[in-house]
Backbone as CSV, one residue per row, in Angstrom:
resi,resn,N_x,N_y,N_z,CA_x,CA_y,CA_z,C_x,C_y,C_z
1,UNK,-2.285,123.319,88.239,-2.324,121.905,87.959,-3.154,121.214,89.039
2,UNK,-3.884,120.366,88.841,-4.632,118.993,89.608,-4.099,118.373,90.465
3,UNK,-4.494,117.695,91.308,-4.134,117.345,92.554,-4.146,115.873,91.966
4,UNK,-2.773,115.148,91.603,-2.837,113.967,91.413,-3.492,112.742,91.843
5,UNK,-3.896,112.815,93.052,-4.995,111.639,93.075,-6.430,112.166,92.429
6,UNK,-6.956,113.331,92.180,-8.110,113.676,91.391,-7.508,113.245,90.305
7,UNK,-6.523,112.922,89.746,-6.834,113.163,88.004,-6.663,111.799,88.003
8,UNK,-5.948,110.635,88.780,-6.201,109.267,88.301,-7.047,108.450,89.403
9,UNK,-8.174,107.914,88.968,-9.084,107.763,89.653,-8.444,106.205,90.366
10,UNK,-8.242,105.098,89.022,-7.686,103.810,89.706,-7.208,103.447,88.768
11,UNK,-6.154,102.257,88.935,-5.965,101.327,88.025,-6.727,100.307,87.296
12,UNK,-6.738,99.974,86.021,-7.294,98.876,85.487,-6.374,97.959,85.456
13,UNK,-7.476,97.035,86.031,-6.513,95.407,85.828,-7.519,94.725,85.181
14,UNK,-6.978,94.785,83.927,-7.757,93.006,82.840,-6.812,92.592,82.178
15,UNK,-7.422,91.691,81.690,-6.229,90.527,81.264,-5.627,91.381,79.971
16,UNK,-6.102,91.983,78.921,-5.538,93.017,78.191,-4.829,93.703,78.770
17,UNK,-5.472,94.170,80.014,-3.699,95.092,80.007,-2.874,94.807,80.725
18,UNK,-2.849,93.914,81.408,-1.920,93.119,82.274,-0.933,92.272,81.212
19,UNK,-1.782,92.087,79.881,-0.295,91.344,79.205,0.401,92.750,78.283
20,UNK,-0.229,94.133,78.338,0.157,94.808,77.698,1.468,95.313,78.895
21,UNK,0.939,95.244,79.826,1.584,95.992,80.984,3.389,94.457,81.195
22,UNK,2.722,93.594,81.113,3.750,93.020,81.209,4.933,92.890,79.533
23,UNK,4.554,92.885,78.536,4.676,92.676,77.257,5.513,94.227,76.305
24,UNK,4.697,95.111,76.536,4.669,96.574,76.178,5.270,97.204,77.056
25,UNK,5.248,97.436,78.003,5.483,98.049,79.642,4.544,99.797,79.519
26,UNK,3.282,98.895,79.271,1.890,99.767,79.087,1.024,99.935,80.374
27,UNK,0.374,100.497,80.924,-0.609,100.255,82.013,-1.509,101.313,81.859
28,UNK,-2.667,101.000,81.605,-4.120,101.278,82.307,-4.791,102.132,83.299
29,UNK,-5.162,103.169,82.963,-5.632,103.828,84.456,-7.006,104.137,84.176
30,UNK,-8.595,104.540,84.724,-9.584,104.807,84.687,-9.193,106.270,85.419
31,UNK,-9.163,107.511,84.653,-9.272,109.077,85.149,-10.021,110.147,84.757
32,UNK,-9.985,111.123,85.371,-10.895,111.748,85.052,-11.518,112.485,83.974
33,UNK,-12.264,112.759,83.781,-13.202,112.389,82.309,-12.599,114.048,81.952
34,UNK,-12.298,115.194,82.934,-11.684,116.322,82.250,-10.091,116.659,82.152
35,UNK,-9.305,116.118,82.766,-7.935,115.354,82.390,-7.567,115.551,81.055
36,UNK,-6.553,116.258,80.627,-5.506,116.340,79.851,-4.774,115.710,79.595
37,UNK,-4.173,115.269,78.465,-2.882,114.131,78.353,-1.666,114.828,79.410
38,UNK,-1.227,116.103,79.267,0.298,116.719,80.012,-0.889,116.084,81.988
39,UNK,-1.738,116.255,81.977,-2.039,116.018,83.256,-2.202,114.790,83.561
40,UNK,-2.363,113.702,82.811,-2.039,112.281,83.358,-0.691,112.249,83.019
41,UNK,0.115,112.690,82.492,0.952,112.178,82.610,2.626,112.612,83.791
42,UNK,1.828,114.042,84.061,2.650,114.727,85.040,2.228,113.757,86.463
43,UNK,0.413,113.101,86.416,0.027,112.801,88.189,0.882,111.021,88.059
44,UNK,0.928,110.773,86.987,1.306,109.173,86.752,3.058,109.377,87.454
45,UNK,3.619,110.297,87.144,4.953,110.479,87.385,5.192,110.945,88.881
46,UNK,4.309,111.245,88.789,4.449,112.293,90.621,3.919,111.073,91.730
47,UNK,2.875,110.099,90.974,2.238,109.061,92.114,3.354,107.762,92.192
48,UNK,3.723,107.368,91.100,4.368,106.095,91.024,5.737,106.472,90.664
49,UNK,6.522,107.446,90.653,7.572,107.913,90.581,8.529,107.539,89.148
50,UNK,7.756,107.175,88.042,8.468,106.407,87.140,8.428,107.623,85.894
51,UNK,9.087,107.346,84.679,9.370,108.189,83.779,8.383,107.936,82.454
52,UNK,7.413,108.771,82.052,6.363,108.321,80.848,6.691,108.928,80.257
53,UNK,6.519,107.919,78.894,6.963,108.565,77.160,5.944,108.844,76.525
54,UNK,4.670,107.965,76.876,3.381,108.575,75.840,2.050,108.463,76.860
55,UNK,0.775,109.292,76.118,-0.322,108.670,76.830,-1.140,108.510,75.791
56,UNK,-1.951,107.904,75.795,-3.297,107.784,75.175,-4.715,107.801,75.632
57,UNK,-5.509,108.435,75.340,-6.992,108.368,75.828,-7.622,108.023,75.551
58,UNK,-8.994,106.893,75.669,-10.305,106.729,75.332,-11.346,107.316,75.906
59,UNK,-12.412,107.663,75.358,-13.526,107.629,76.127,-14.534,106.979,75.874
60,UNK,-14.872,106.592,76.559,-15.714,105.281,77.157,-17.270,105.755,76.919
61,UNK,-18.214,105.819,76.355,-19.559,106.172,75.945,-20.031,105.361,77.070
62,UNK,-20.955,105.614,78.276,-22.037,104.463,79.208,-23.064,103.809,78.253
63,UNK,-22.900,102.850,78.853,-23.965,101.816,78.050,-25.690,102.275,78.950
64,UNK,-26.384,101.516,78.009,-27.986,102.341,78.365,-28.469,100.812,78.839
65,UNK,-28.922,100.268,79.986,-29.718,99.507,80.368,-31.047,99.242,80.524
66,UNK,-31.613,98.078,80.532,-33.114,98.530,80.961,-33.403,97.421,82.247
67,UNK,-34.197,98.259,83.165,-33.958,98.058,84.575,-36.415,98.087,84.391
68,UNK,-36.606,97.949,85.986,-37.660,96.976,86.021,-38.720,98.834,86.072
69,UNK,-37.997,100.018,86.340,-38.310,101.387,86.190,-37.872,102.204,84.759
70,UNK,-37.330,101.597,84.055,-37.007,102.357,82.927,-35.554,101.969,82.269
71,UNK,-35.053,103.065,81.343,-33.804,102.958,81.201,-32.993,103.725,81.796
72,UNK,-31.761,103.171,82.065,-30.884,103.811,82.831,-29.390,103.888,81.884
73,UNK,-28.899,104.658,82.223,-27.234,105.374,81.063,-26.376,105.473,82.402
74,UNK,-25.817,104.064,82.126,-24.528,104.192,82.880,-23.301,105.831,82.600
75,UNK,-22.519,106.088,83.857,-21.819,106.956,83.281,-20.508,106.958,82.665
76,UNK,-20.278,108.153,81.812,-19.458,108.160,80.700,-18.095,107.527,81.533
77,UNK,-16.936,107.439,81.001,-15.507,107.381,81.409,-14.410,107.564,80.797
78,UNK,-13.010,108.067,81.169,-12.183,107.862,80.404,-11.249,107.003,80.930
79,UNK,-10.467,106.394,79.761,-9.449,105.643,79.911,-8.070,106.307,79.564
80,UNK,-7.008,106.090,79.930,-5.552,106.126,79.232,-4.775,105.188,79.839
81,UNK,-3.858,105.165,78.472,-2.850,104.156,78.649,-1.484,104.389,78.389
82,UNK,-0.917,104.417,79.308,0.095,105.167,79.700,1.308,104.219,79.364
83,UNK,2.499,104.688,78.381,3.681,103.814,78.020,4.811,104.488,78.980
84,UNK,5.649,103.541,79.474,6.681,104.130,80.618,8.330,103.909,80.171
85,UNK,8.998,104.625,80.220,10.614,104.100,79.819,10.812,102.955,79.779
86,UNK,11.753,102.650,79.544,11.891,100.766,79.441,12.341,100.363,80.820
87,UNK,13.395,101.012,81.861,13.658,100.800,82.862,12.797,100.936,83.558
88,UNK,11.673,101.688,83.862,10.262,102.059,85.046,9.824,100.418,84.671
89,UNK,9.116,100.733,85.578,8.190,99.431,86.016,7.276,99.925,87.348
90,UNK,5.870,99.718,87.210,5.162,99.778,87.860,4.476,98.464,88.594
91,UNK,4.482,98.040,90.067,4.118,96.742,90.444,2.603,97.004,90.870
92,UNK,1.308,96.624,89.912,0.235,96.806,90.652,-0.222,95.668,91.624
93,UNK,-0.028,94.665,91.083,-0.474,93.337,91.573,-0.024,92.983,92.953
């Protein structure tokens, strides 16, 4: 298994998930793009000590810019969003 700070890179804070996080008791993480669901959800439990019921993943396609040398392709990312028991609570703020 992964060394829990490799597999979650940081938290997301936007206003989406801050009312999901407050509303849902959902939160947001930006991790690593080869990350497993059982592996975010074992490093989410081991870092913040709380109990998770589901995860979900996106991945994030980089957007392609054009810059004053060419185009440039931001890089890829993944997202998950991690649902926690009803008693956990995570304080990012």
């Amino acid at each position: 298994m992964k060394n829990p700070t490799y597999v979650i890179k940081k938290p997301l804070l936007t206003e989406k998930g801050s009312f999901a996080s407050g509303e849902f008791n959902r939160h947001c993480f930006l991790v690593d793009r080869r990350a497993r669901k059982d592996e975010i959800k074992h490093a989410v439990q081991e870092l913040y000590g709380v109990r998770v019921l589901d995860v979900a993943t996106q991945n994030r396609k980089g957007k392609r810019k054009r810059t004053r040398f060419g185009w440039v392709v931001e890089t890829t990312t993944k997202k998950a969003t991690v649902k926690l028991h009803p008693d956990d609570t995570i304080e990012l703020l």
